[in-house]
Steps between C-alpha positions, in 0.01 A plus 500: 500500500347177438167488213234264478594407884494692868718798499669795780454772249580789663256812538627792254772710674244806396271374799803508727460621772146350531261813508139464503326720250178605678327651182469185386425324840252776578325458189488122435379420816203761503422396122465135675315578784229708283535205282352302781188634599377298157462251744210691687186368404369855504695609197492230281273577164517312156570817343824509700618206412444562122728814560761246645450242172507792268783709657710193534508473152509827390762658734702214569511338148484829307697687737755264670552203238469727204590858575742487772633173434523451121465801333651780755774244622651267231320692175302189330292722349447871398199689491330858488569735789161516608450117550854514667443753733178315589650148561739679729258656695303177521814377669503762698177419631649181673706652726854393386662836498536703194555401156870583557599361776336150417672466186811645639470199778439232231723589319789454734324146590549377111856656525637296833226258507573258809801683565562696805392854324187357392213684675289209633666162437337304706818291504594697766171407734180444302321739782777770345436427133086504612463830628809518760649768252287725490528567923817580458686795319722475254706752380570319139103543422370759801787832386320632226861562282516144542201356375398734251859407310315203430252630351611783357257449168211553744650829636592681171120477472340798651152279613715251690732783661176685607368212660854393658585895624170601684406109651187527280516128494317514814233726394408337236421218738329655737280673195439176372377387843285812516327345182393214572367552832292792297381216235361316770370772714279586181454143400359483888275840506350407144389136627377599834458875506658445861753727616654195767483212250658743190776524793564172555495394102769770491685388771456102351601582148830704628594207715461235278558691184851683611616362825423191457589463118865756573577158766444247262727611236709610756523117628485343135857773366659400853431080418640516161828687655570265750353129406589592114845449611410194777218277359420343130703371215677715216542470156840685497818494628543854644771635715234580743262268713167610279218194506182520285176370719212491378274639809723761467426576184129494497507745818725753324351485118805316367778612730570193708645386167839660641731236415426566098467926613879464620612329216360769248411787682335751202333199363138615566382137550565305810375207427710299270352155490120433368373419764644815699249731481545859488177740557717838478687401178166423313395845665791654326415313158171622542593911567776396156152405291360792608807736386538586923808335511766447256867369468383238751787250559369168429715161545615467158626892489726476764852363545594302820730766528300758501410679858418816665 
């Protein structure tokens, strides 16, 4: 394998032979085609796209970057149950699978990063390390002995094994959906006391607030795990092919820092340099000052030895 130049990686033998996993095919493409219909003139409403701006933050900062990613996967920071269990099921609100399973994937990414077991190395194709992966089953992260041994902290948890055992992943999503389009139903009845227009503010707020903010994320997670290993500069010399960018980073709240993520992994901030800025770490600070996070692992804490 060659890094920091073009590569044959080869796909991991769990993908062999190629299957294609239609859950995943079925769903992503109907999320996407919902996702759409933001472009009919008919459903497009200011209040909708304030449910896109707001949910963008507040599920995919608060519930990728910082509960899946940081505190559920690599433990930079601890905190009470209750704002745990609500990170995760911010994250779960994106559409990324359950808690387990995502950290279970990452976690084999950090431990055979740009090698052949990695997940998604996009050193392999970048359409495979973009979202190729996830249209095809593999048995290292799709057999649920398999992934849940990497994340076995998760699963002696009974919250995380309820959601895992009865797929209430999915419900939650579709409850969540059920929400919003009932925010703006009533945000449309109270302003026009019209039974049509409270139907299409529903309709508006549920496509831009959940389809269209669940693609987004899903777009900005798949760019940092392809061109965070293809495109921008790095301040360390991993083993891996892990680039910091800085578009990257502002899309993903600090995680297009990935060169300095890879090179201390439970360090809870990516950026490493002043002018890297890193929106989720000062969002952790912040929950530390206000005693909802604690044992937060900040740069001068950690070891460069130290990973999870």
């Amino acid at each position: 394998m060659e890094l920091n130049g073009r590569t044959t990686l080869q796909l991991p033998e769990g993908t062999q032979p190629l299957q294609i996993n239609w859950r995943y095919a079925t769903v992503l493409t109907a999320v996407h085609l919902l996702a759409a219909l933001a472009f009919l003139p008919r459903y497009f409403s200011w209040l909708g796209v304030a449910c896109l701006a707001v949910g963008y933050l507040l599920f995919g900062m608060f519930g990728i970057t910082i509960g899946y990613h940081r505190l559920l996967t690599h433990k930079s920071f601890r905190c009470p149950k209750a704002v745990e269990y609500t990170l995760a099921v911010l994250g779960i609100c994106c559409l990324q699978e359950s808690p387990t399973r995502w950290v279970a994937i990452h976690r084999l990414h950090h431990r055979h990063a740009d090698r052949q077991p990695d997940p998604h190395s996009p050193l392999a194709r970048a359409i495979w390390g973009y979202a190729g992966w996830l249209f095809v089953i593999n048995r290292d992260h799709w057999c649920f002995a398999n992934y849940t041994r990497q994340a076995r902290d998760l699963m002696r948890q009974p919250f995380y094994a309820f959601v895992e055992k009865y797929l209430i992943a999915l419900w939650i999503y579709i409850l969540h959906s059920m929400l919003f389009f009932a925010f703006g139903w009533t945000v449309g009845w109270y302003t026009s006391n019209d039974s049509t227009e409270a139907l299409r503010m529903g309709m508006s707020v549920l496509i831009w607030g959940v389809f269209a903010r669940t693609v987004l994320i899903l777009h900005v997670v798949w760019s940092v795990n392809a061109f965070g290993h293809l495109c921008g500069y790095r301040n360390y010399e991993t083993a891996d092919n892990s680039k910091n960018h800085w578009l990257l980073a502002a899309l993903s709240y600090g995680d297009g820092w990935h060169n300095n993520h890879h090179a201390s992994q439970r360090c809870a901030a990516h950026g490493h340099k002043a002018w890297e800025v890193d929106i989720s770490y000062i969002a952790i600070c912040l929950l530390e000052r206000l005693h909802l996070a604690y044992d937060v692992v900040h740069p001068v804490t950690l070891g460069d030895s130290e990973s999870y």
